[in-house]
N, C-alpha and C positions, 0 to 999 in steps of 0.2 A: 170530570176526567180529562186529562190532557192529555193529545192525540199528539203521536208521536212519527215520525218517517224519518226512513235514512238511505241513503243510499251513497256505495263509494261504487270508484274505478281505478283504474292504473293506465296509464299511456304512455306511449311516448313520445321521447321531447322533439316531437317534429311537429311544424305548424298543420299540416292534413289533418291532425287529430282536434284542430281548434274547432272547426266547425260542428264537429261531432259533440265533444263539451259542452260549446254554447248551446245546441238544445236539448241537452241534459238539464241543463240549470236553468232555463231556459220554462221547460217540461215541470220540473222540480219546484221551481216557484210560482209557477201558476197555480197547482194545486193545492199548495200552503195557503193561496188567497192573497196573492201579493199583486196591487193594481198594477195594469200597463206599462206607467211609467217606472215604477219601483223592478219589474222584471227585466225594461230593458237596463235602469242602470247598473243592478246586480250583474246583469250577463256581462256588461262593456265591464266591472270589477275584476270577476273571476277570468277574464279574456284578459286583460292587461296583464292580471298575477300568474298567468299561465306562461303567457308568449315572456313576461320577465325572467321565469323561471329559463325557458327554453336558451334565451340570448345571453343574461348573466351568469345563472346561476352555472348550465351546460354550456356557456360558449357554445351557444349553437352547434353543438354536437347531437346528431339523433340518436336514438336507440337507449336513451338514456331514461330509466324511470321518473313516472311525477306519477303522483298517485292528490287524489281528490275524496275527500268526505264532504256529504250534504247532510246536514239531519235539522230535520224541525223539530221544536218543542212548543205549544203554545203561542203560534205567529210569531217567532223565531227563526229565523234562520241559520246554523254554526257554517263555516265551509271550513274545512282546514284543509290547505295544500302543500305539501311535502313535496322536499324532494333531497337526494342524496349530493349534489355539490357540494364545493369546500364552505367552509362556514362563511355568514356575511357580517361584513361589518358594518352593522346599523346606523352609523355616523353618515356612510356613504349611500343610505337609501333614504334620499331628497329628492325633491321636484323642485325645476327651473321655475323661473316667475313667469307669471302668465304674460308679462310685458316681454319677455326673451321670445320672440315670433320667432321659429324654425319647427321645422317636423320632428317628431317623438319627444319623447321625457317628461310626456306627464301622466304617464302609467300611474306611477304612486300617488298624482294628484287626486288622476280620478276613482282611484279604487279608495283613500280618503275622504272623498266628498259622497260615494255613495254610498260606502258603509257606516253604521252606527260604534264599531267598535273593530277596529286595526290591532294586531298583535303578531311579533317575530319575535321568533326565540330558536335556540339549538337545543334539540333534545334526541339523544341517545342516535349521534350520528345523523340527523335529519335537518333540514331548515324546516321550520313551520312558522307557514303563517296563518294566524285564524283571525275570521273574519266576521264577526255577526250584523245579520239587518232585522230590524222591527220592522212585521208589515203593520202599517197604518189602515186603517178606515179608508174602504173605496167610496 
């Protein structure tokens, strides 16, 4: 029988709400059975796709919806986070090289390097991006 969990939320696009996030998913992966290292690098994922949403997507604008789904299936992880800004143009969501030393812009690096499977698309007035991780053998 595969053991299933889900849990969403909505917030808003102000960074106060990051902390709260991270230990939702944080909370949420531990449970699924995801070791140490694999929960913190999910968190530092879904925290980059969050604060990108907040800066890019809302021009740092608060009060703006993002909404978040977690669901396991099978040591699975899905996260799909939405949110209502103008649409993106995928061309322009790269990471700098890791030789270009300055602070920020490797958001999309690291949410790449720690999930198993990246995905944006526009659907029905939304950005989404989903995100799956396999937990491994602890």
């Amino acid at each position: 029988m595969a053991l299933e969990n889900r849990i969403e939320i909505t917030f808003e696009s102000h960074p106060r709400w990051l902390q709260h996030v991270r230990a939702m998913v944080r909370s949420f992966c531990s449970l699924v059975g995801f070791s140490k290292p694999q929960v913190h690098a999910v968190v530092l994922a879904v925290d980059e796709a969050c604060t990108n949403v907040i800066r890019h997507s809302y021009e740092g604008k608060p009060r703006c919806p993002i909404f978040l789904e977690c669901e396991s299936k099978n040591h699975t992880v899905e996260f799909l986070l939405k949110d209502q800004g103008p649409a993106i143009d995928l061309k322009k969501i790269q990471h700098r090289s890791l030789d270009d030393v300055k602070p920020g812009g490797l958001g999309v690096f690291f949410i790449h390097k720690a999930m198993d499977k990246v995905e944006y698309k526009r659907e029905k007035g939304f950005n989404v991006l989903r995100m799956l991780k396999h937990a491994k053998k602890k």
